[in-house]
Each structure stands twice: as C-alpha cells, then as structure tokens.
N, C-alpha and C positions, 0 to 999 in steps of 0.2 A: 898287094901283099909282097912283102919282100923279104920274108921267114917268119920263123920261128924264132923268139926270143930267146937267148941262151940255149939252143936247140939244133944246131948245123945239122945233125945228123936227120932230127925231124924237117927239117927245109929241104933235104939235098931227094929225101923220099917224094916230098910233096911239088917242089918246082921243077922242069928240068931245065936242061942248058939254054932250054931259047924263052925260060921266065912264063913258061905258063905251070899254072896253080893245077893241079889233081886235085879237087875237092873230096873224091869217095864217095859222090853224090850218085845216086843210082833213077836214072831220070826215064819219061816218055814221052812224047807227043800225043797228043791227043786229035781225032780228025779234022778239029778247028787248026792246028799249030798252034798249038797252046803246050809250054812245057809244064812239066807234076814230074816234082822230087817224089820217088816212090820209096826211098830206100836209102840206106848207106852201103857200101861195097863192104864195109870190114862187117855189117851185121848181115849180107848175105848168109845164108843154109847153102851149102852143096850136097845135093842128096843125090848119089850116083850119078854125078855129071850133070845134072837138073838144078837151075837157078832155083829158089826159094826165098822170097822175101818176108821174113817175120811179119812184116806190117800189113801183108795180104792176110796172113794166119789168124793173127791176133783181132782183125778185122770179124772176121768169121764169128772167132770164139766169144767176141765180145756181144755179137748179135745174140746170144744164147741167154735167157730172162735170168735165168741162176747165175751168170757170171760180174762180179764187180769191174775186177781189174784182171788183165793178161799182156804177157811178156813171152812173145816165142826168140827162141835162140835152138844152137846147133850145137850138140852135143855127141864127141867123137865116138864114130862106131863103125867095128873093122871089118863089115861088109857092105857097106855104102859110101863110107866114109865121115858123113856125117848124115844125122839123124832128126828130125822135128823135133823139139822138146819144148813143153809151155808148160809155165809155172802161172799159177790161178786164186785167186782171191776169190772166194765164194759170197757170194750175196746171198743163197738161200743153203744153208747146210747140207741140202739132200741129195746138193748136186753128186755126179760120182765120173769119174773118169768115163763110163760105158757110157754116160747121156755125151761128153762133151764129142767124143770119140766118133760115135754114129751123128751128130749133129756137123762137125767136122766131113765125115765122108759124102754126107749131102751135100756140101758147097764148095768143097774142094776136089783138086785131082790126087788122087790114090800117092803120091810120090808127097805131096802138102801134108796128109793129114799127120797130125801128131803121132810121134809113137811111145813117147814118154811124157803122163801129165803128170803133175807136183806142185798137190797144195798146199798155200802158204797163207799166213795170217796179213802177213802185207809182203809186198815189194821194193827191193831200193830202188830210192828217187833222187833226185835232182833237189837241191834248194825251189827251185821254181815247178816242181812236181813231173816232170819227163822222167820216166821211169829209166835205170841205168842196165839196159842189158849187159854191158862187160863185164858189172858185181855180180850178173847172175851166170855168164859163162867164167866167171874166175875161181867162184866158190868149188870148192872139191864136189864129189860128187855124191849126193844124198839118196838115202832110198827111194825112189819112187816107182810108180807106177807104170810097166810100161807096158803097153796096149799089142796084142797081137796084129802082124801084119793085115 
C-alpha cells in the first residue's frame, strides 16, 4: 500500500517514514503460533486504563437465547473514562437489561460487563451486513438503560 487516495493526511497517520502500514488491527497468538485478528485499535473500550475489546462483549451477549444481534462500543464517562455500552436486538421480547447484565457478570470480568444496555429494533450495517460501530458511537446520546456497578 502506498496511501490513501486523495487522503495525505490519512496516509501520513497510517504509514511512517520507513513505509510500514499500521493497520489498527488488534491481534494475538495463540500456543500453536497461530495469529487471530481479535479487534480494531479505534474499536478498543478503555475502561480505567483496562483494554476492552467489543468483540469479546458481544461474543458473551450473543451466547444469551434472547439475544438477535449485539454491538458493544465505548461511551464517554468521567469516572473511568469510558464505559461498556451494548446496544441489542431482541429475539425474545422479555428479554430485559437485568437478564443480559447478570448473564454478562457470569463470563466476564467485573471491568467488561456492560453498564449501559440500549435496545433497538435493528442496528446499522454494512452493504455486506458487518455491523457499523462508528454509526453507533457517532449518534448523540439516547436514553438508555444504565445498569448499576
């Protein structure tokens, strides 16, 4: 790659002077050596200085029978800095924030679990159906639900 099309300022971010690419790709090894994209750096959670990767969250919440579709992102809050937040597609109506919440504390660590859920009838997607977390960290900030610590 050698930029960004009509974009300097996006290239000058992403390559530096000696032509290697920052992809923003948030990776691991596994004990084989085997690499797994786990993440994006721009869709990291910082929750009091603790990495949080959405795609662990949402992983969780999706295991849950009542859940369709879920989207975690980070939403600013000025004692941690930022905060859990998952916005939710319901498959069974009865679900309720207290079920996703305590279902959540079971498979997560205490700093992971959500603390704001917010449900919605769908989520924005992609042409090819990848959900757009940025549409949902762009939108102003709607009432929701938020869950005691």
């Amino acid at each position: 790659m050698q930029g960004y099309w009509n974009r300097p300022e996006a290239t000058r971010e992403s390559i530096d002077e000696h032509g290697w690419l920052a992809t923003g790709d948030v990776v691991q090894f596994d004990d084989d050596g085997f690499l797994h994209i786990v993440d994006r750096k721009k869709d990291m959670i910082l929750v009091s200085g603790f990495n949080v990767y959405p795609n662990e969250v949402e992983d969780v919440v999706a295991l849950h029978e009542k859940v369709l579709e879920v989207a975690a992102i980070g939403q600013p809050d000025e004692n941690s800095g930022e905060l859990v937040k998952i916005c939710v597609v319901k498959k069974d109506p009865s679900l309720t924030r207290d079920d996703l919440v305590a279902h959540c504390r079971k498979h997560l660590t205490g700093y992971k679990v959500p603390r704001v859920v917010e449900f919605r009838d769908e989520l924005p997607k992609t042409n090819v159906g990848k959900v757009l977390r940025r549409e949902l960290r762009d939108e102003p900030e709607a009432p929701a639900q938020k869950a005691s610590a």
